[in-house]
Biopython code that builds the backbone (N, CA, C, O; Angstrom):
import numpy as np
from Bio.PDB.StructureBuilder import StructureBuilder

atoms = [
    (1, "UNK", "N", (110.046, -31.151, -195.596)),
    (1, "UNK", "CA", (110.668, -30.164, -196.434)),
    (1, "UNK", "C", (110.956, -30.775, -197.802)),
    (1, "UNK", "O", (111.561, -31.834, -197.971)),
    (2, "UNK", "N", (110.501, -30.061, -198.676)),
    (2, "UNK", "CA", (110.935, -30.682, -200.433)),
    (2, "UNK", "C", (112.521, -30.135, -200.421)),
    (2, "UNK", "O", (112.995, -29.198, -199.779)),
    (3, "UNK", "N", (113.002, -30.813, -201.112)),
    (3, "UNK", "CA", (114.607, -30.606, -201.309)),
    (3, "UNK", "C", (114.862, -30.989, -203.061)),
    (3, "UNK", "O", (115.915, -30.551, -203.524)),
    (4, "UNK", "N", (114.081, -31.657, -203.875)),
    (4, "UNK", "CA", (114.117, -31.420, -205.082)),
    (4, "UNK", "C", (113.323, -31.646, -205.761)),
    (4, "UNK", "O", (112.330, -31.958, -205.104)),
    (5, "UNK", "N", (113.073, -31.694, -207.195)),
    (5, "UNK", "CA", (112.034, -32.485, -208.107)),
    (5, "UNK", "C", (112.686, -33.887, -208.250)),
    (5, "UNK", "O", (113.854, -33.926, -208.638)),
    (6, "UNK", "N", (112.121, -34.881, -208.007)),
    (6, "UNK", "CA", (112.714, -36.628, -208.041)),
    (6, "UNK", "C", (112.077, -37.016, -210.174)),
    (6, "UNK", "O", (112.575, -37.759, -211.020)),
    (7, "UNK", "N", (111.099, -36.270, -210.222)),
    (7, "UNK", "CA", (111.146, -36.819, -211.696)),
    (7, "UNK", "C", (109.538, -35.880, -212.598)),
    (7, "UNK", "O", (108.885, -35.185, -211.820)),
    (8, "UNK", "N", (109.155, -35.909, -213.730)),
    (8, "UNK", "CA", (108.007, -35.487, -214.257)),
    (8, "UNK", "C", (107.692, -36.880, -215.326)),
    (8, "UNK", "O", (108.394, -37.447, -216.163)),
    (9, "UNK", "N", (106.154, -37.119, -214.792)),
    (9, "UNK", "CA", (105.215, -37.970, -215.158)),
    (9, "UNK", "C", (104.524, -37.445, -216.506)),
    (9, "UNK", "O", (103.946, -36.358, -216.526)),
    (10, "UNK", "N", (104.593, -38.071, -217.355)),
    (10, "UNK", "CA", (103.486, -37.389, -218.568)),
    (10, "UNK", "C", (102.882, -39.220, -219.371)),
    (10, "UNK", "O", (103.412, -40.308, -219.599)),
    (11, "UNK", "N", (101.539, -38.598, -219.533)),
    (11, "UNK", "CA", (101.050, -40.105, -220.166)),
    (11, "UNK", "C", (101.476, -39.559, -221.488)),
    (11, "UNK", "O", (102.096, -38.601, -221.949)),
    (12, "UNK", "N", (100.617, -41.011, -222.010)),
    (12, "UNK", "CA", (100.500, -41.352, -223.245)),
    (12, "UNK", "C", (99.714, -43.016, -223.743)),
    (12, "UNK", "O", (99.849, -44.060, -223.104)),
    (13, "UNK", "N", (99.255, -42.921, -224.476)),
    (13, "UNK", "CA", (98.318, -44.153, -224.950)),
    (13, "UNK", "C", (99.375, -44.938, -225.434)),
    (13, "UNK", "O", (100.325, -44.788, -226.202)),
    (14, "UNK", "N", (98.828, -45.957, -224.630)),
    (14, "UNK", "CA", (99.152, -47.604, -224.796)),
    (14, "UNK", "C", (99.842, -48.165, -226.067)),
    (14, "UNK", "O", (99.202, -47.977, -227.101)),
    (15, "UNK", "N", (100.587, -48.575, -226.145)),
    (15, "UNK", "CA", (101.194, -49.867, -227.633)),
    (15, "UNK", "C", (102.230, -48.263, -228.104)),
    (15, "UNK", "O", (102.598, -48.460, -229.262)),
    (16, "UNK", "N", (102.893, -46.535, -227.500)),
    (16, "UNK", "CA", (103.270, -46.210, -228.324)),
    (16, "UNK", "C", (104.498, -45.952, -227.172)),
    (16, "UNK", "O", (104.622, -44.759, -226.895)),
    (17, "UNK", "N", (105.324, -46.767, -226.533)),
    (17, "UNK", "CA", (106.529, -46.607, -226.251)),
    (17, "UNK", "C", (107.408, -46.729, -227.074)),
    (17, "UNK", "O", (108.300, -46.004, -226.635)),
    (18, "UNK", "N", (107.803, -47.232, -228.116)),
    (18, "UNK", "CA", (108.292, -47.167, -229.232)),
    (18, "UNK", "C", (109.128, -46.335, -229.941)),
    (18, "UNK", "O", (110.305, -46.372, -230.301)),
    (19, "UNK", "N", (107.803, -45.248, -230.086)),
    (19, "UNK", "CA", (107.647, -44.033, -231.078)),
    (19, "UNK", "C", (108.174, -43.360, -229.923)),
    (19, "UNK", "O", (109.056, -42.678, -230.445)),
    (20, "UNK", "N", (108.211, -43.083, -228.578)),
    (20, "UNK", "CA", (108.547, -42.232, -227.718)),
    (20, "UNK", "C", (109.814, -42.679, -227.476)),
    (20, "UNK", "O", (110.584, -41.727, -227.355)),
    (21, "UNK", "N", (110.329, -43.718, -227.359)),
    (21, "UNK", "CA", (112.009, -44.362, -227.436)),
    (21, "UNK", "C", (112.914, -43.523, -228.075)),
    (21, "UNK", "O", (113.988, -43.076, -227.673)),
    (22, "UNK", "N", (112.139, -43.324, -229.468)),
    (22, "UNK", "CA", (112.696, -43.157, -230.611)),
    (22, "UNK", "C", (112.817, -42.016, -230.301)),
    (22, "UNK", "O", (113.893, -41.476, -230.559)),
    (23, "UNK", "N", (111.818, -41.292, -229.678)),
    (23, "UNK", "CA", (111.659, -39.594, -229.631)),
    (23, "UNK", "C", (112.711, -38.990, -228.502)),
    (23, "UNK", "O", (113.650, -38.217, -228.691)),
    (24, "UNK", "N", (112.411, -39.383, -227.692)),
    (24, "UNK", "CA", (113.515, -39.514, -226.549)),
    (24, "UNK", "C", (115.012, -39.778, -225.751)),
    (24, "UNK", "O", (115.646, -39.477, -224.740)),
    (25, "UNK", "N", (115.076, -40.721, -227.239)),
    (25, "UNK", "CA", (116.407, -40.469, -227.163)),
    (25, "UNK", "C", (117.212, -40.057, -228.114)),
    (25, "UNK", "O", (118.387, -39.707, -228.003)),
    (26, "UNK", "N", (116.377, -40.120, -229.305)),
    (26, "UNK", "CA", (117.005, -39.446, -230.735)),
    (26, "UNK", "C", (116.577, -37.549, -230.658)),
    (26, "UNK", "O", (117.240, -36.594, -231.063)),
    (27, "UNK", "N", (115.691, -37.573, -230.208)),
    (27, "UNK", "CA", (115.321, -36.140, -229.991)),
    (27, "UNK", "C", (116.160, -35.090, -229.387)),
    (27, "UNK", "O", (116.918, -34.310, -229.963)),
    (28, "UNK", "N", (115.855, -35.217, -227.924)),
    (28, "UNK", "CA", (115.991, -34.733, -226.882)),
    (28, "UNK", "C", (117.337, -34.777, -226.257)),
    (28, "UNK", "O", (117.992, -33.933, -225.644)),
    (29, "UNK", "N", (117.553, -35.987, -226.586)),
    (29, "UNK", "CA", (118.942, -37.000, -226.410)),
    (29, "UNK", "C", (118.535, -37.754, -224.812)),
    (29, "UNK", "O", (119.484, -37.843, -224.033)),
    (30, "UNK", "N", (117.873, -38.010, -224.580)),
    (30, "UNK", "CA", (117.828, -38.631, -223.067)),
    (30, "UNK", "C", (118.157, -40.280, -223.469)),
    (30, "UNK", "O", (117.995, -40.871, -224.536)),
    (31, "UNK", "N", (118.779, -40.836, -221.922)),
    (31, "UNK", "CA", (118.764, -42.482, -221.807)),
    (31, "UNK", "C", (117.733, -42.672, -221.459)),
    (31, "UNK", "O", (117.208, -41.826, -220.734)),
    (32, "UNK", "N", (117.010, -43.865, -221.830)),
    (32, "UNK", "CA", (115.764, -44.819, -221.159)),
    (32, "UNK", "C", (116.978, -45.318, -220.229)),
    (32, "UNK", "O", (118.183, -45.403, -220.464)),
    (33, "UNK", "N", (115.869, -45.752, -218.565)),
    (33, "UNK", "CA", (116.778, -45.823, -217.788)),
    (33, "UNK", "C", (115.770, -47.012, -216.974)),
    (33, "UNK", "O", (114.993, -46.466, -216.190)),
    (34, "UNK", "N", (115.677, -48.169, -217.012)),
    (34, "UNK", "CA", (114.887, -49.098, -216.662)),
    (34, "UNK", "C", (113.734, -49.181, -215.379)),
    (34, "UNK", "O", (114.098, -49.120, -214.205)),
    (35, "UNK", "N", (112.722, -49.286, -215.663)),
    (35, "UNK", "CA", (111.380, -49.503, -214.939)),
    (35, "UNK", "C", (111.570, -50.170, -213.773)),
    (35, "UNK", "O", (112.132, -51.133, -214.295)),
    (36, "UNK", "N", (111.556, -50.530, -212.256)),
    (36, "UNK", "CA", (111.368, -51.668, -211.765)),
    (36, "UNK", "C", (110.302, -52.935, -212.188)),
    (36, "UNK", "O", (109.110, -52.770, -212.447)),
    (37, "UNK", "N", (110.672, -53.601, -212.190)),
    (37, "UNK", "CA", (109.609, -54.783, -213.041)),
    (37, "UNK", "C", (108.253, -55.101, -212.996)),
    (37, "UNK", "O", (107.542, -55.606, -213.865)),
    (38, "UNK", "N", (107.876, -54.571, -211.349)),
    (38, "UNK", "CA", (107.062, -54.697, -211.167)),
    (38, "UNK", "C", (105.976, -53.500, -211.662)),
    (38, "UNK", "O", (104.769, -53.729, -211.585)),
    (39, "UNK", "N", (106.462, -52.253, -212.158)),
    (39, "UNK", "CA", (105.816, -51.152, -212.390)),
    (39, "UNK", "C", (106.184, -51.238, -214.454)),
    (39, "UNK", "O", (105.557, -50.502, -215.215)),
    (40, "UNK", "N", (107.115, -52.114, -214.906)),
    (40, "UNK", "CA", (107.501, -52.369, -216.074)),
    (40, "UNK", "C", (106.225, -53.037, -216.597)),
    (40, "UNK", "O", (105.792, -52.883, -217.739)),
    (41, "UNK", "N", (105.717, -53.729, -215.726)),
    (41, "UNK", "CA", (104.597, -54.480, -216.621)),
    (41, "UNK", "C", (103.243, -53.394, -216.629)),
    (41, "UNK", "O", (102.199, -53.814, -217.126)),
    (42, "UNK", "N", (103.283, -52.152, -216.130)),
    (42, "UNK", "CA", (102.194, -51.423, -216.572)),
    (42, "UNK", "C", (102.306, -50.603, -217.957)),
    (42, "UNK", "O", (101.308, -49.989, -218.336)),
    (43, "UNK", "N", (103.436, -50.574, -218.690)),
    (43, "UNK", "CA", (103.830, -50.200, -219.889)),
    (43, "UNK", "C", (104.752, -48.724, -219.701)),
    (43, "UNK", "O", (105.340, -48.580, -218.630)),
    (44, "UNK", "N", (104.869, -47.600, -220.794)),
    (44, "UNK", "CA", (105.259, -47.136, -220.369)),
    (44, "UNK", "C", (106.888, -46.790, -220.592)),
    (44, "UNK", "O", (107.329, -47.610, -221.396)),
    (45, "UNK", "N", (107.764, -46.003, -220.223)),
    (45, "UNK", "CA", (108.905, -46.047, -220.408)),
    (45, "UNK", "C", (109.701, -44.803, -219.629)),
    (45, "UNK", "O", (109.134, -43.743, -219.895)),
    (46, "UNK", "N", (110.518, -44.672, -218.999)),
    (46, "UNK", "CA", (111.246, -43.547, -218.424)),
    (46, "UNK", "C", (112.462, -43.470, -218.902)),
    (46, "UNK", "O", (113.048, -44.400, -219.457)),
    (47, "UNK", "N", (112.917, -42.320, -218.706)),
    (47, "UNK", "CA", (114.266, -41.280, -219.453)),
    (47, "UNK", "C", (115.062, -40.626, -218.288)),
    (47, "UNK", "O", (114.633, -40.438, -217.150)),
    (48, "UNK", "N", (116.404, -40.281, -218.810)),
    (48, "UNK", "CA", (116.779, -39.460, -217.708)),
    (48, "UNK", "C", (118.272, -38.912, -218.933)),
    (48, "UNK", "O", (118.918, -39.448, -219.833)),
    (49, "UNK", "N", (118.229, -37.456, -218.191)),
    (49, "UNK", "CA", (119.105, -36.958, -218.724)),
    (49, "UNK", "C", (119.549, -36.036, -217.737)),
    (49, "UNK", "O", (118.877, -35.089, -217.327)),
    (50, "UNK", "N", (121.212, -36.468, -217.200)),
    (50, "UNK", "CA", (121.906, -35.610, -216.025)),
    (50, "UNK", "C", (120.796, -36.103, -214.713)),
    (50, "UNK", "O", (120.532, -37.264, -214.400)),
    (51, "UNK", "N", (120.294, -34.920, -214.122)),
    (51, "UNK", "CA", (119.746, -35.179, -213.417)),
    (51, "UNK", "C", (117.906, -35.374, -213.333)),
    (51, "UNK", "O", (117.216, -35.498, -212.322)),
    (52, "UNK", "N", (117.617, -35.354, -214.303)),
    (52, "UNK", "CA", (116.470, -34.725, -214.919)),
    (52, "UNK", "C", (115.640, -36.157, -215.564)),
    (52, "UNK", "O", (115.647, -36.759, -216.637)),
    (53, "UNK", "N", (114.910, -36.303, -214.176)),
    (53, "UNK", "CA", (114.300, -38.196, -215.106)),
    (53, "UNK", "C", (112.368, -37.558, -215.990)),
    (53, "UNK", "O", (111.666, -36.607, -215.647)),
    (54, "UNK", "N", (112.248, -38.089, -216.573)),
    (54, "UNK", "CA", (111.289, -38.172, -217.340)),
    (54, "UNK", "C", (110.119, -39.485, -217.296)),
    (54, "UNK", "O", (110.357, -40.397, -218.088)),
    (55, "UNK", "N", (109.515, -39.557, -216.869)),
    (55, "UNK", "CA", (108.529, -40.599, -216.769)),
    (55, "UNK", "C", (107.194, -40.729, -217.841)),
    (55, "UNK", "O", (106.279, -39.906, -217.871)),
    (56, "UNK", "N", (107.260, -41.584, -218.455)),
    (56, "UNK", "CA", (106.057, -41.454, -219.789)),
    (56, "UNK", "C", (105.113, -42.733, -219.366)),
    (56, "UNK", "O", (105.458, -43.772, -219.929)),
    (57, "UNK", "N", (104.085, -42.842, -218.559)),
    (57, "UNK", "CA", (103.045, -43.701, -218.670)),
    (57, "UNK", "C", (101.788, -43.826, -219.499)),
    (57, "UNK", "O", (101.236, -42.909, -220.107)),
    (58, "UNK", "N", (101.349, -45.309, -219.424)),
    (58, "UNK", "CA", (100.174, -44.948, -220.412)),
    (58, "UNK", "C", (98.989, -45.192, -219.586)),
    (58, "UNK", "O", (98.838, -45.934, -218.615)),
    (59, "UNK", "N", (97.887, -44.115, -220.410)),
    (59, "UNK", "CA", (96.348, -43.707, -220.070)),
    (59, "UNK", "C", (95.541, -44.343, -221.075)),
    (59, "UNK", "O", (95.705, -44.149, -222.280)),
    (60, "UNK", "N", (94.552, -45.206, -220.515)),
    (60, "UNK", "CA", (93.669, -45.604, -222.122)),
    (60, "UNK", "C", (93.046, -44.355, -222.909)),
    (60, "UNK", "O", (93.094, -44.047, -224.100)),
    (61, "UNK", "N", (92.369, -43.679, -221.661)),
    (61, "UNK", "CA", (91.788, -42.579, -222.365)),
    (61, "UNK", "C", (92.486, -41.349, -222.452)),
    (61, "UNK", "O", (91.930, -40.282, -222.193)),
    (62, "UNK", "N", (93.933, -41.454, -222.878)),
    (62, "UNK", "CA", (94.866, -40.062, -223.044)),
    (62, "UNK", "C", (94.427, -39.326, -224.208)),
    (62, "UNK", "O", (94.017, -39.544, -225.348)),
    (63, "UNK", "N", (94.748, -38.134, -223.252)),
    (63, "UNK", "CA", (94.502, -36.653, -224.249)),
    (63, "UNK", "C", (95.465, -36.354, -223.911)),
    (63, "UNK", "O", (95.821, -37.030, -222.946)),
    (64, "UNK", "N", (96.525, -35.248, -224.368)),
    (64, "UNK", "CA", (97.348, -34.645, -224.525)),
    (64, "UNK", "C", (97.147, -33.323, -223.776)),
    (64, "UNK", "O", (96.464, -32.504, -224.392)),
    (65, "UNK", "N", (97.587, -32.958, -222.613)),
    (65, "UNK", "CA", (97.258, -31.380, -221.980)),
    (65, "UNK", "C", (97.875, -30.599, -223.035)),
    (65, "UNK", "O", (98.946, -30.735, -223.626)),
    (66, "UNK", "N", (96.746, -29.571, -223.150)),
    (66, "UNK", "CA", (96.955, -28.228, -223.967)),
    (66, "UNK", "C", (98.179, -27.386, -223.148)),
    (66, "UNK", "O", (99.079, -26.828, -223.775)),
    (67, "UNK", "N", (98.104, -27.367, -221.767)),
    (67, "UNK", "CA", (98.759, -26.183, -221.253)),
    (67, "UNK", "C", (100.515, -26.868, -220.580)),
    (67, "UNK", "O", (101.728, -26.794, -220.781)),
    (68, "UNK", "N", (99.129, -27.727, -219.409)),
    (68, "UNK", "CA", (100.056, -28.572, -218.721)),
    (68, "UNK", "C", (101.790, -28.900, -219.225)),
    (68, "UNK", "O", (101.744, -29.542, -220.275)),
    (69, "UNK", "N", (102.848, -28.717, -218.908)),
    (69, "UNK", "CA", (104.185, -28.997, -219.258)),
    (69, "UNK", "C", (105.386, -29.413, -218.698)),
    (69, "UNK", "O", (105.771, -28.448, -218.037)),
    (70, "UNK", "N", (106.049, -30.156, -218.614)),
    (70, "UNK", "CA", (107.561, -29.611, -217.653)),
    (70, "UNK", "C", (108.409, -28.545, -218.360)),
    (70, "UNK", "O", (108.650, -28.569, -219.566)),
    (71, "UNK", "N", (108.720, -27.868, -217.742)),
    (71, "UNK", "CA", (109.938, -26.961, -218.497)),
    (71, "UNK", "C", (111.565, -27.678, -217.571)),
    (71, "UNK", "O", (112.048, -27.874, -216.456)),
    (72, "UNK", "N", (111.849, -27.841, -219.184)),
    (72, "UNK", "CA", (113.386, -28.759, -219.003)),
    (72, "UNK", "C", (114.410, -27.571, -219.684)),
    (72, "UNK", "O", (114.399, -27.115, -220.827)),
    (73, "UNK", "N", (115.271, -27.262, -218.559)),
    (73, "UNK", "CA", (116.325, -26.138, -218.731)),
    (73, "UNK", "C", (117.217, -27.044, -219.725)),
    (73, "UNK", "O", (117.286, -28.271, -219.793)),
    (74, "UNK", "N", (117.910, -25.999, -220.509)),
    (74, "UNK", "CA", (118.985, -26.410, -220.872)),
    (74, "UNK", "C", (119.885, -25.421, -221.289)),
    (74, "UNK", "O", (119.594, -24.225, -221.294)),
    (75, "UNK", "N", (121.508, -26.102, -221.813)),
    (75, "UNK", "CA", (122.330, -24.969, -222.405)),
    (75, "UNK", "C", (122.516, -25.002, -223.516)),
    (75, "UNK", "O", (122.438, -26.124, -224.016)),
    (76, "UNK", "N", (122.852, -23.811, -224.465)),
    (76, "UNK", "CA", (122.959, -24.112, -225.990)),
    (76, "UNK", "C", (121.601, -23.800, -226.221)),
    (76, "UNK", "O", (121.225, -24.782, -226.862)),
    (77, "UNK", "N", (120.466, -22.920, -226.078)),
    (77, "UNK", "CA", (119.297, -23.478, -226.573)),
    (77, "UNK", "C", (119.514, -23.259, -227.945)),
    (77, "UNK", "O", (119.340, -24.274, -228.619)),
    (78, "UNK", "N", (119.862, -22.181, -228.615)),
    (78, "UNK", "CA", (119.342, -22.377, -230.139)),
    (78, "UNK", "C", (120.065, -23.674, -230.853)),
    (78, "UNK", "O", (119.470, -24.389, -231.659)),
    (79, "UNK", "N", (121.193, -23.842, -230.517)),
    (79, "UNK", "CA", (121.614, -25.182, -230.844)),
    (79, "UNK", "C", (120.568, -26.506, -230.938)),
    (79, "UNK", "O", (120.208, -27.055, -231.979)),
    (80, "UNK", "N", (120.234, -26.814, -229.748)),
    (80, "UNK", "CA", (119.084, -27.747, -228.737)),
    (80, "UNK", "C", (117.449, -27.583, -229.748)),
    (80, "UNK", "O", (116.539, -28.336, -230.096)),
    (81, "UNK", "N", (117.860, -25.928, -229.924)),
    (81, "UNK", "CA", (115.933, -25.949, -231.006)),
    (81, "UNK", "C", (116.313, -26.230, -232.312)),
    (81, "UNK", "O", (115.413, -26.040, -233.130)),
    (82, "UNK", "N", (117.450, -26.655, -232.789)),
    (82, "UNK", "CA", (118.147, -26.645, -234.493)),
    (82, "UNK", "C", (117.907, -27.949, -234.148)),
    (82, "UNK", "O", (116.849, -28.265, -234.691)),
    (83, "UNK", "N", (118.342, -28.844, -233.535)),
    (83, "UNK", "CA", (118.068, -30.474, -233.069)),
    (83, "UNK", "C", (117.180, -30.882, -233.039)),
    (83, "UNK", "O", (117.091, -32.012, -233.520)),
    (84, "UNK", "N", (116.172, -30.362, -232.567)),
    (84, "UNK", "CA", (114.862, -30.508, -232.694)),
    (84, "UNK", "C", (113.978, -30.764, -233.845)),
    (84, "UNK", "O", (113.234, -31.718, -234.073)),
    (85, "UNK", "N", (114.303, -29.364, -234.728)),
    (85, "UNK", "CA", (114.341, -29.126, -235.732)),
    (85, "UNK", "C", (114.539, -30.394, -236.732)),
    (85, "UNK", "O", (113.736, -31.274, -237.046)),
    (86, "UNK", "N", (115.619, -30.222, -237.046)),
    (86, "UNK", "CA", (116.267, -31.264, -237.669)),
    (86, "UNK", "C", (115.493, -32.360, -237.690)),
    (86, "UNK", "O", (115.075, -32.782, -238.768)),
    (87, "UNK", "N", (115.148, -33.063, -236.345)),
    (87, "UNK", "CA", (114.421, -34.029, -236.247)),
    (87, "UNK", "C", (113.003, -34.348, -236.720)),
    (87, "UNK", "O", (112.576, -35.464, -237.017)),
    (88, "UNK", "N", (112.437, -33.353, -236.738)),
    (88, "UNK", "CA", (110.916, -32.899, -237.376)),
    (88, "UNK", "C", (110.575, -32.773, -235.950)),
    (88, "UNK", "O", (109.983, -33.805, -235.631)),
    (89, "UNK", "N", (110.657, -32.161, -235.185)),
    (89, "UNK", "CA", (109.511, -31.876, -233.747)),
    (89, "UNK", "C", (109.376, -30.508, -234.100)),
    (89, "UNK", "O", (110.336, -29.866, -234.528)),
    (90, "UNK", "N", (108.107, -29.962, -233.929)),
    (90, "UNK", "CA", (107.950, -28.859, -233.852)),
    (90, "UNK", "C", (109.102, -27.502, -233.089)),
    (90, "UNK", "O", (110.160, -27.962, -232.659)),
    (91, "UNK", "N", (108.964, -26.380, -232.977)),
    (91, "UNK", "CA", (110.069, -25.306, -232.359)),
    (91, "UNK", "C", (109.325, -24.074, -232.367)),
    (91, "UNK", "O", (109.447, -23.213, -233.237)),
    (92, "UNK", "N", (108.577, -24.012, -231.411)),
    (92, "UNK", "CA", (107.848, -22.550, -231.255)),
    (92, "UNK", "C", (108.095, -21.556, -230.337)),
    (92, "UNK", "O", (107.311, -21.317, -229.418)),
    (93, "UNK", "N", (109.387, -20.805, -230.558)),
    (93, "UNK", "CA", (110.016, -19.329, -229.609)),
    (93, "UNK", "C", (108.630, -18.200, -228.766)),
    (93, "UNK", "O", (107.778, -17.457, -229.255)),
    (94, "UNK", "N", (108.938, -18.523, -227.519)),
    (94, "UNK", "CA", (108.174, -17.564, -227.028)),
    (94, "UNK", "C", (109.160, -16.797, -226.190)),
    (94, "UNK", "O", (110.176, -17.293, -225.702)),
    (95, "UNK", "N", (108.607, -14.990, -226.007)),
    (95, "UNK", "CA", (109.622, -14.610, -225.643)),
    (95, "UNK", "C", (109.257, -13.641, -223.778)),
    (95, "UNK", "O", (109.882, -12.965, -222.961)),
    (96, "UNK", "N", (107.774, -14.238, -223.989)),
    (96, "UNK", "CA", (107.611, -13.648, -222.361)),
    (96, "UNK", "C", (107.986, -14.048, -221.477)),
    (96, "UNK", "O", (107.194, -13.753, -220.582)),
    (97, "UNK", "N", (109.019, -14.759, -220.996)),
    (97, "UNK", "CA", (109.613, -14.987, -219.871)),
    (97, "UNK", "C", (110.683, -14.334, -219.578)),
    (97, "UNK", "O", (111.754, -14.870, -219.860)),
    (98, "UNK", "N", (110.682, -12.848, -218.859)),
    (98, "UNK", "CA", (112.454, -12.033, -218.786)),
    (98, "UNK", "C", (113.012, -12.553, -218.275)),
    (98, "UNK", "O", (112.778, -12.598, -217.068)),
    (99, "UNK", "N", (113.998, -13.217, -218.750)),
    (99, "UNK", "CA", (115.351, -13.357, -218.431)),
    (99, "UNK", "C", (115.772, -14.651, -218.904)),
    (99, "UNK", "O", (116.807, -15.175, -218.492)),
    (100, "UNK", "N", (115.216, -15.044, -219.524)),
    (100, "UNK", "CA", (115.183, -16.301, -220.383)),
    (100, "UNK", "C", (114.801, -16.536, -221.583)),
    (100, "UNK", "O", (113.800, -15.930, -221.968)),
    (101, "UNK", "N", (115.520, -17.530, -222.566)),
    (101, "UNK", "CA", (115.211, -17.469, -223.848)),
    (101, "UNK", "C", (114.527, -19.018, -223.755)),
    (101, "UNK", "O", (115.052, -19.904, -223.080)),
    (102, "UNK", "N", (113.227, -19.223, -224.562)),
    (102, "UNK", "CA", (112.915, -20.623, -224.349)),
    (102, "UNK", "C", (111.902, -20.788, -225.966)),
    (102, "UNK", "O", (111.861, -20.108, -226.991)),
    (103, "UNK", "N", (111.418, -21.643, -225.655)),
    (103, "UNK", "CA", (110.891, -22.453, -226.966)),
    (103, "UNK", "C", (109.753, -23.419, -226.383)),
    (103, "UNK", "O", (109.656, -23.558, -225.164)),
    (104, "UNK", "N", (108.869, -24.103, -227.290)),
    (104, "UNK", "CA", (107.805, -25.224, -226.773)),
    (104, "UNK", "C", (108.094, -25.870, -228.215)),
    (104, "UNK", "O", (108.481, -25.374, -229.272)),
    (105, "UNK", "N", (107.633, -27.615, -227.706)),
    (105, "UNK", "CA", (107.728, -28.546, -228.306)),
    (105, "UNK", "C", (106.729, -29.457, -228.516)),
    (105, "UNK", "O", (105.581, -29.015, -228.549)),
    (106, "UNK", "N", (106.897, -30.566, -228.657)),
    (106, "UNK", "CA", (105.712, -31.806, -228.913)),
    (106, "UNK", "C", (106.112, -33.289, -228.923)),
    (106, "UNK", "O", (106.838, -33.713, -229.822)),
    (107, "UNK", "N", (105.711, -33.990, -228.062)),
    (107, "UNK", "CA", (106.527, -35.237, -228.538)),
    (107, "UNK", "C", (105.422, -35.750, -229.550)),
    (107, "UNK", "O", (104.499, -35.098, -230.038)),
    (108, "UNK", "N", (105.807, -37.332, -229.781)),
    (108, "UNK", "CA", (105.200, -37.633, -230.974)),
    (108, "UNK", "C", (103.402, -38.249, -230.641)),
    (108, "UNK", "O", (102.593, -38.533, -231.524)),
    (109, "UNK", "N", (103.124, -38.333, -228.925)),
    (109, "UNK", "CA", (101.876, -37.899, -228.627)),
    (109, "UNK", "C", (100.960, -36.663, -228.452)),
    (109, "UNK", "O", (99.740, -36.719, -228.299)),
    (110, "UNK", "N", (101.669, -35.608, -228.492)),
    (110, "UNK", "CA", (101.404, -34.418, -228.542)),
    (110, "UNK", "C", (101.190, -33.617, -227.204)),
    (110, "UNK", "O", (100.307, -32.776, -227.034)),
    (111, "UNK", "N", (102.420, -34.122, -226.003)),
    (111, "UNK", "CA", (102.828, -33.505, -224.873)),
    (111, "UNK", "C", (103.448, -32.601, -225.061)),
    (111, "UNK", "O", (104.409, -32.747, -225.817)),
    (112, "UNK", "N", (103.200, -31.301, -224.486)),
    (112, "UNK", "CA", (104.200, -29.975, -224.561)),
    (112, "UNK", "C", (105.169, -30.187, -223.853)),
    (112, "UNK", "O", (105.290, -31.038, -222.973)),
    (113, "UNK", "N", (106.000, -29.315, -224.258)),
    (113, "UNK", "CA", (107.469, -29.591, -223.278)),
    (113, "UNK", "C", (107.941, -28.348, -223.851)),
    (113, "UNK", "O", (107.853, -27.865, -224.980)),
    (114, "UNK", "N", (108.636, -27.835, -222.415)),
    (114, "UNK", "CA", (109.170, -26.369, -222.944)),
    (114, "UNK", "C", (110.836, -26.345, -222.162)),
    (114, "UNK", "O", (111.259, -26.407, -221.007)),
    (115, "UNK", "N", (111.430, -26.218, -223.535)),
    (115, "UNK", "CA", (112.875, -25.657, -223.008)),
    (115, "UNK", "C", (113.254, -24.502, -223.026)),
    (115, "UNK", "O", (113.131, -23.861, -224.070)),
    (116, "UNK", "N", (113.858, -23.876, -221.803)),
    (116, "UNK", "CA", (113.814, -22.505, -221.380)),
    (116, "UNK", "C", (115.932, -22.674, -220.972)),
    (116, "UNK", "O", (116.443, -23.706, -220.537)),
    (117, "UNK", "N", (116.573, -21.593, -221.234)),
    (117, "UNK", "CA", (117.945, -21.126, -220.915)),
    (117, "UNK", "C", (117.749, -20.250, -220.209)),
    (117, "UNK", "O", (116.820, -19.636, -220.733)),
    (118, "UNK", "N", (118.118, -19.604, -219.025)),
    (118, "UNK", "CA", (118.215, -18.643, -218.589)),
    (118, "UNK", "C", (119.389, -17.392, -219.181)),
    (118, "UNK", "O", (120.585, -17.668, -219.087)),
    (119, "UNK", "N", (119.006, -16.156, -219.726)),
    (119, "UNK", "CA", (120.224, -15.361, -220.006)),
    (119, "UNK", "C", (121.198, -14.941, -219.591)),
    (119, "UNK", "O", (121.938, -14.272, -220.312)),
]
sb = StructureBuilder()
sb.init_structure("model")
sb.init_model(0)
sb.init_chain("A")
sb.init_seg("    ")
for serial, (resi, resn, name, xyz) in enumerate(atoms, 1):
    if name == "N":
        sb.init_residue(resn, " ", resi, " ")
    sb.init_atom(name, np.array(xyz, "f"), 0.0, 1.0, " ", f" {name:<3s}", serial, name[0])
structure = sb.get_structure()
């Protein structure tokens, strides 16, 4: 029986944990929350915010999914898309989901990520 989501995996090319540090926790606001060592030396970097971990590995040959996403709830969204904002990440309102107000994003590899509030 599944009983929760334990975390979401998204690559990214090699040498740019960095730029995703930066993105991740200045962005979004998440903690980097340490690798076991033995999976530390494949590069890479993970996040977690509340309950909600984030996993960013790297692919030599990464592309960026067009569709593919996690949708990461949150509260406050227009607040949360002004932050964004602010930051220079993209903020693109979509409004077909009833009963929810949400938005899509980009990190600085060009992973979608969509934050959705429920109304």
């Amino acid at each position: 029986m599944i009983v929760a989501l334990d975390h979401v995996q998204l690559a990214a090319p090699p040498g740019n944990e960095e730029r995703l540090r930066a993105y991740c926790a200045g962005v979004p606001g998440m903690t980097e929350i340490p690798k076991p060592p033995l999976l530390a030396r494949r590069g890479g970097c993970w996040f977690q915010a509340g309950a909600v971990q984030l996993h960013l590995g790297t692919e030599e040959d990464f592309r960026a999914a067009k569709k593919a996403h996690p949708g990461l709830r949150v509260t406050g969204i227009d607040a949360y898309a002004a932050r964004l904002a602010a930051h220079g990440a993209p903020v693109t309102w979509d409004s077909a989901l009833p009963g929810h107000k949400r938005f899509y994003s980009h990190d600085p590899v060009g992973n979608r990520l969509e934050f959705l509030e429920p109304l």
